[in-house]
Structures are given as structure tokens and as C-alpha cells.
C-alpha positions as CSV (number, residue, x, y, z in Angstrom):
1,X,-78.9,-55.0,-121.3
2,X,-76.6,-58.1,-121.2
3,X,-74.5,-56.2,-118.3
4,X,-77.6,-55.9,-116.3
5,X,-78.5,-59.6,-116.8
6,X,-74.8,-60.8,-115.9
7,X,-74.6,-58.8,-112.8
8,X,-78.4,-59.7,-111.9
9,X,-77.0,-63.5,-112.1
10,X,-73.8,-62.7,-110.5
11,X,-75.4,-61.0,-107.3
12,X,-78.4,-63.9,-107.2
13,X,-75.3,-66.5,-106.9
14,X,-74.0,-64.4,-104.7
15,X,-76.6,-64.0,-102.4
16,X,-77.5,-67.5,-102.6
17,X,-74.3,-69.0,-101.7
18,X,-73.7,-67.0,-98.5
19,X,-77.5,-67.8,-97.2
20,X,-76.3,-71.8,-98.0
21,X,-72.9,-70.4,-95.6
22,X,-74.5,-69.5,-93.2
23,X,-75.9,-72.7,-92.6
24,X,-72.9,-74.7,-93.1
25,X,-71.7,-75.8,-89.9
26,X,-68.2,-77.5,-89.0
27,X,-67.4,-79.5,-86.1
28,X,-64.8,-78.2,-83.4
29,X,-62.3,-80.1,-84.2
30,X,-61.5,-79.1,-87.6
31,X,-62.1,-75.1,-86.4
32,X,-59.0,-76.3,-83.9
33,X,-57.1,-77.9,-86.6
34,X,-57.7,-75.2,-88.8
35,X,-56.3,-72.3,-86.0
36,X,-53.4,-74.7,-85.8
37,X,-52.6,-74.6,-89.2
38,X,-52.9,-70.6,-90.1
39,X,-50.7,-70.4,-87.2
40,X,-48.3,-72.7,-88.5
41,X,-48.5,-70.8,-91.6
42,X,-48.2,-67.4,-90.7
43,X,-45.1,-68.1,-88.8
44,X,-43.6,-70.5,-90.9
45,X,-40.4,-68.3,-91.7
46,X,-40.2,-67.5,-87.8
47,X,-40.1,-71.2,-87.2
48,X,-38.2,-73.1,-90.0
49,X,-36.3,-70.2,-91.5
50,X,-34.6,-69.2,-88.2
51,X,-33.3,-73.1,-87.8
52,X,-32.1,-73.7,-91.6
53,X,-30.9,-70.2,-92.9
54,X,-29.9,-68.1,-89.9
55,X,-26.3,-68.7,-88.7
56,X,-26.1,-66.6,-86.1
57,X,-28.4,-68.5,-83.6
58,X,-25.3,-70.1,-82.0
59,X,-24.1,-66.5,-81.1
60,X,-26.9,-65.0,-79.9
61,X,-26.8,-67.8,-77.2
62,X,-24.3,-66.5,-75.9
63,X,-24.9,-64.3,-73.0
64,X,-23.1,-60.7,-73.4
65,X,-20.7,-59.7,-70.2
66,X,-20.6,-56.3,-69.0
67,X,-17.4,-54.3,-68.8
68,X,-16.8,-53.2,-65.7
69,X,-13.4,-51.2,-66.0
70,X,-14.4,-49.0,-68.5
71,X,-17.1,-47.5,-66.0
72,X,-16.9,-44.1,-65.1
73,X,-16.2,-42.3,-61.9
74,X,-18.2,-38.8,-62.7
75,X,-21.3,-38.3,-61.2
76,X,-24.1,-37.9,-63.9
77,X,-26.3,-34.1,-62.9
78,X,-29.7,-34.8,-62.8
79,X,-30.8,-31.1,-62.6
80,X,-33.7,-29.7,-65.2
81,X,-32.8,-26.2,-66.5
82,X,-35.5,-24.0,-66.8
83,X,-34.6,-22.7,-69.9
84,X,-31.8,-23.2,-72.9
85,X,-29.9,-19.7,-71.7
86,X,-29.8,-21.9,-68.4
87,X,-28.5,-25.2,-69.7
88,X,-26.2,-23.4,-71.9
89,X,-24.5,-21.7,-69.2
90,X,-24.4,-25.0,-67.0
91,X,-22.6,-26.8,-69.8
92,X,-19.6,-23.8,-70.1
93,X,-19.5,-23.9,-66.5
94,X,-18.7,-27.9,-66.3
């Protein structure tokens, strides 16, 4: 009987407080502020940990060169085998 009562009074609060909720009203401003700040906070280790703890920042600024004498000459086959036995026998032939 006394878990009856306790979740009778437990579901009544319940109940009560989200019909007072529901009239609770905010101004705009603080719904803006309050965006801000979840923002803020879910990206916190995006936006402070990558200036303070990562050290390789200054080398990923760098922009990466391509080298150019290493390229090859071969022309690439573009052709699509029709079956495995196919490809297999294009690849002994090369």
C-alpha cells in the first residue's frame, strides 16, 4: 500500500509540474543566449583543446606539394571485364 501512495504522489508532482511548464515562458533573448552557450559547450574541446594541447596545428598549415617526378608514364586501362576468367587473362597478358 505505501508503494501505491508514493508513486500516486510521485506521478501527481509529476503531472503538476509539467502543466506549471508549460506555462512558463522565457523571453528571446535568454532562448539566444542559451543556444550560444550549449554550442559553446558541446564544442568546447574543438575550440580550446585544439589551441592549448594540439601541437601539430603549425604543420597542418602548411600546404602539402605534389611530386611531380615520381609520376608515371603508363597509361592506366580503363576497360571493364565481363567476367573474373576475363580480367585474369588481361592481367597475364600485361
Amino acid at each position: 500500500m505505501r508503494v501505491w501512495l508514493a508513486c500516486f504522489f510521485v506521478l501527481f508532482a509529476l503531472a503538476e509540474f509539467f502543466d506549471w511548464l508549460k506555462e512558463f515562458n522565457l523571453p528571446l533573448p535568454i532562448y539566444i543566449l542559451g543556444g550560444a552557450f550549449l554550442a559553446v559547450a558541446s564544442n568546447h574541446d574543438k575550440i580550446f583543446g585544439s589551441y592549448f594541447s594540439d601541437t601539430s596545428m603549425e604543420a597542418s598549415l602548411e600546404h602539402p606539394q605534389l611530386d611531380l617526378t615520381t609520376a608515371s608514364t603508363e597509361p592506366i586501362s580503363l576497360a571493364i571485364a565481363s567476367s573474373v576468367e576475363d580480367a585474369q587473362t588481361a592481367e597475364k597478358n600485361d
